[in-house]
N, C-alpha and C positions, 0 to 999 in steps of 0.2 A: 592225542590226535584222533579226530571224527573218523571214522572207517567210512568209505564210500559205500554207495548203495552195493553197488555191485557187488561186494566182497560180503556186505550185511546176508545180502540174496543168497549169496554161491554159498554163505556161512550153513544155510537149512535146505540147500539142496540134495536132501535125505533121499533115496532111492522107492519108489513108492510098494507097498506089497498087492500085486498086478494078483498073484493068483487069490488073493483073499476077497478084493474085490469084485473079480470077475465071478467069484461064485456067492456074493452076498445075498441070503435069500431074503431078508425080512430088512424093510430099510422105511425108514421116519423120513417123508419129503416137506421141512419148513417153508413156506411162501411169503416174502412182504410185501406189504403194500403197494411198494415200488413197481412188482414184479405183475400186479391185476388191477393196477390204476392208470389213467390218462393221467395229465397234469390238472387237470379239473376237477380230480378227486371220482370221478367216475367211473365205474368198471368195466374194463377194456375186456371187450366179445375176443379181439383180437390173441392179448394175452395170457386167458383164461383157455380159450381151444390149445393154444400151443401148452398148457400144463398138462391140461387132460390127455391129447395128444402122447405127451412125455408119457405120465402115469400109465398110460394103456399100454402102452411101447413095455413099460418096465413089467407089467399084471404079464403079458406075451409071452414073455418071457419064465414065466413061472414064479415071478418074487411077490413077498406079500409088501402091501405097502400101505402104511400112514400119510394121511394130508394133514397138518395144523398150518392153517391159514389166518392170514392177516386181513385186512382190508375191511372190518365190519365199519367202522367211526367213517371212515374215509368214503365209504359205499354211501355212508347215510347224508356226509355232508353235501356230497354232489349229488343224492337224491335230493337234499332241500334248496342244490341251489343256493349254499353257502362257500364265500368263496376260503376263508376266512379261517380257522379251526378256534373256535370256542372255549375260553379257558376256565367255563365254571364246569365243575363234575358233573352236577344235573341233566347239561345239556351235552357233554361229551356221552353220557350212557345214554342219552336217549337218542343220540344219531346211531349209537351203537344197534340199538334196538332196531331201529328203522333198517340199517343198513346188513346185517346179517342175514333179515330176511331175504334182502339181495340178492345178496352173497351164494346164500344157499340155492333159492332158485336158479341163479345163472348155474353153476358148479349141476343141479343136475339134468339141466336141460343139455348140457355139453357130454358128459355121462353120459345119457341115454342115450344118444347118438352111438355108442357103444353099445347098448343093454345093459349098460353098465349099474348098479342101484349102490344109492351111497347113503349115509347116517351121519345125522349132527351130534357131535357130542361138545357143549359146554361146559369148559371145567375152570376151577380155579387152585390154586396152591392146596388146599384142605383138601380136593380128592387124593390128593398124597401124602398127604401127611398126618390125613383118622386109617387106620388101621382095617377099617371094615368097608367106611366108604372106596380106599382104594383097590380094595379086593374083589368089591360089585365093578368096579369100574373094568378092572381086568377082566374078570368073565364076561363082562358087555363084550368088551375089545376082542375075545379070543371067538366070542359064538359070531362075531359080527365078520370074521375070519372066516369060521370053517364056512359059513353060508355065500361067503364069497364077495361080502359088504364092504365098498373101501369107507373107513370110517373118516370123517372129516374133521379136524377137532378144533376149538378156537377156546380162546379163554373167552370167561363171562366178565363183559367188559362193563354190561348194567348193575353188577353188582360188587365187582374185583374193584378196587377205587387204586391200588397197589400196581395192578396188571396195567392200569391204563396209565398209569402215571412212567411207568418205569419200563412199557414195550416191553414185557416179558413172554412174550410168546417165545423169545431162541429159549429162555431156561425152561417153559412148560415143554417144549419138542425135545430138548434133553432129558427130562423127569420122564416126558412118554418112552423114550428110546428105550432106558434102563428099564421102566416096567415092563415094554413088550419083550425085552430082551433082545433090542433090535441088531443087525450086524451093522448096520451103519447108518448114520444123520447127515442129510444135506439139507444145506440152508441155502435157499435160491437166495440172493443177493440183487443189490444194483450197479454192483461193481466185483471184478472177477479177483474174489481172494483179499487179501492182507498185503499192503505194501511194507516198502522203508521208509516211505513218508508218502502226504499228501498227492496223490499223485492228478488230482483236480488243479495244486497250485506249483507243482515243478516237474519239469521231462524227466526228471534225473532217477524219479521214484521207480523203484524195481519189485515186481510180483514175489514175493516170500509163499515157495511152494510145496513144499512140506513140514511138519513143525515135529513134538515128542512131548513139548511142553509148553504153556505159558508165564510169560516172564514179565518181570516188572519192565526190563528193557521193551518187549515186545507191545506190551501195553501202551509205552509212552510215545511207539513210534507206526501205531497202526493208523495208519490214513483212508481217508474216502467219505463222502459224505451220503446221506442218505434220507428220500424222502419220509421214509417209517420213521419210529420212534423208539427203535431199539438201537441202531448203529452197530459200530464194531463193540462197545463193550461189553454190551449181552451176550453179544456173539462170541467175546471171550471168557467168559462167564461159564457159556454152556460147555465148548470146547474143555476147561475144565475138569467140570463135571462129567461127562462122557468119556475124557482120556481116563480119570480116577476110575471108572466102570469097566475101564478096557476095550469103551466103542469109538472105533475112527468119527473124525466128523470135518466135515469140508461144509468151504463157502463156496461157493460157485456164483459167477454170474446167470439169474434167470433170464437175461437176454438172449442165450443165447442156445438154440432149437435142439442141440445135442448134447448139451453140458453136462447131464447124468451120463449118460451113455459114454462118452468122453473118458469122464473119471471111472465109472466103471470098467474102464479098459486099461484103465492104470496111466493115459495119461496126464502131461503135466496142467491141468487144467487149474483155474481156483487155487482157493487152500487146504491142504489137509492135514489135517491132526493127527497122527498114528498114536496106540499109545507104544511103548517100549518093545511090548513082546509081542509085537506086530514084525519091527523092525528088524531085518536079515542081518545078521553081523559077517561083514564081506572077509 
């Protein structure tokens, strides 16, 4: 017998740990596409203020933070004015190219409105995995800290042919988490969290709101769709990765103007990963 949503739901209604969050100082904020684009592929002024907005809210507060951002291919297409997304490599890296400059100019003309001063950094899978280039990378990331720089990071999408194919920005913002030794990962989303099913194609679908682990079951039955190119299974991927490190990591929807803040208060907002020995045994 199928188990209802409901009882799927109530099965990972895990109690969230309210005071580890409330005091998370160092937190990795993922963006996609979804979350700094029109439907024309364009980058929305609108939805880029309200991140900045966020992040400044969170800098206020005393915590350090990472941005790894989506949106360079998608910035570039609606600069050329394509409606279309382009399925040879050549020309997906060169909207990339196009559209990152974008990217970055919007991110710090919104910034400065803060005096806020930010840094691009482009990376691919190899800054983590050479030994020496990852350890330049972390000294960037830690001086770019103490001077008070929020660092911006995106993969190299002109050159990563891997990254673009497979949306790996949720596992590069996992890789950063674990190198900065982050307390916690949010992934702004387009949809709030992890269901029991589809819940674009039946009412019935119930928010799954805290987790400890990723399962095969869970795999088979996460729903939602999304205009980026990672979906939920990068996003379970990273989750993964980050529970093995011991760092929480939530989906959130980026729709929605207090959804860090939210979770950081411990409530039930999105999805959250704890790992094990996070967890209060009642």
């Amino acid at each position: 017998m199928t188990p209802k949503s409901d009882d799927v739901a109530a099965a990972y209604n895990i109690p969230r740990p309210k005071e580890y969050l409330m005091k998370a100082s160092r937190i990795v904020v993922k963006v996609g596409t979804s979350n700094l684009t029109e439907e024309d592929s364009k980058i929305s002024e609108a939805k880029i203020k309200r991140l900045v907005d966020t992040i400044m809210a969170l800098k206020r507060e005393g915590r350090e933070v990472f941005l790894v951002t989506s949106g360079a291919i998608a910035s570039g297409l609606g600069a050329l004015g394509l409606k279309a997304r382009p399925r040879q490599m050549p020309f997906l890296q060169a909207a990339a190219s196009i559209g990152q400059s974008i990217l970055m100019k919007t991110y710090a003309e919104h910034f400065a409105k803060y005096n806020q001063m930010v840094a691009q950094l482009l990376l691919t899978k190899e800054d983590f995995m050479d030994e020496h280039r990852h350890q330049n990378l972390m000294n960037t990331l830690e001086a770019l800290i103490t001077w008070g720089v929020l660092p911006i990071v995106n993969e190299n999408d002109t050159v990563a042919v891997d990254e673009i194919r497979f949306g790996d920005n949720d596992n590069l913002a996992a890789l950063l988490s674990i190198s900065v030794k982050a307390d916690l990962l949010v992934l702004l989303s387009d949809v709030d969290g992890i269901y029991t099913s589809d819940p674009n194609l039946t009412s019935a679908s119930k928010p799954i709101r805290t987790l400890t682990s990723v399962t095969p079951e869970l795999e088979a039955m996460a729903g939602g769709a999304h205009r980026g190119s990672g979906g939920l299974i990068t996003k379970l991927q990273a989750a993964k990765v980050t529970l093995q490190a011991g760092i929480p990591m939530a989906i959130v929807n980026g729709e929605e103007p207090n959804a860090i803040q939210m979770l950081l208060r411990g409530e039930m907002i999105g999805t959250l990963f704890v790992p094990m020995s996070l967890v209060k045994v009642s």
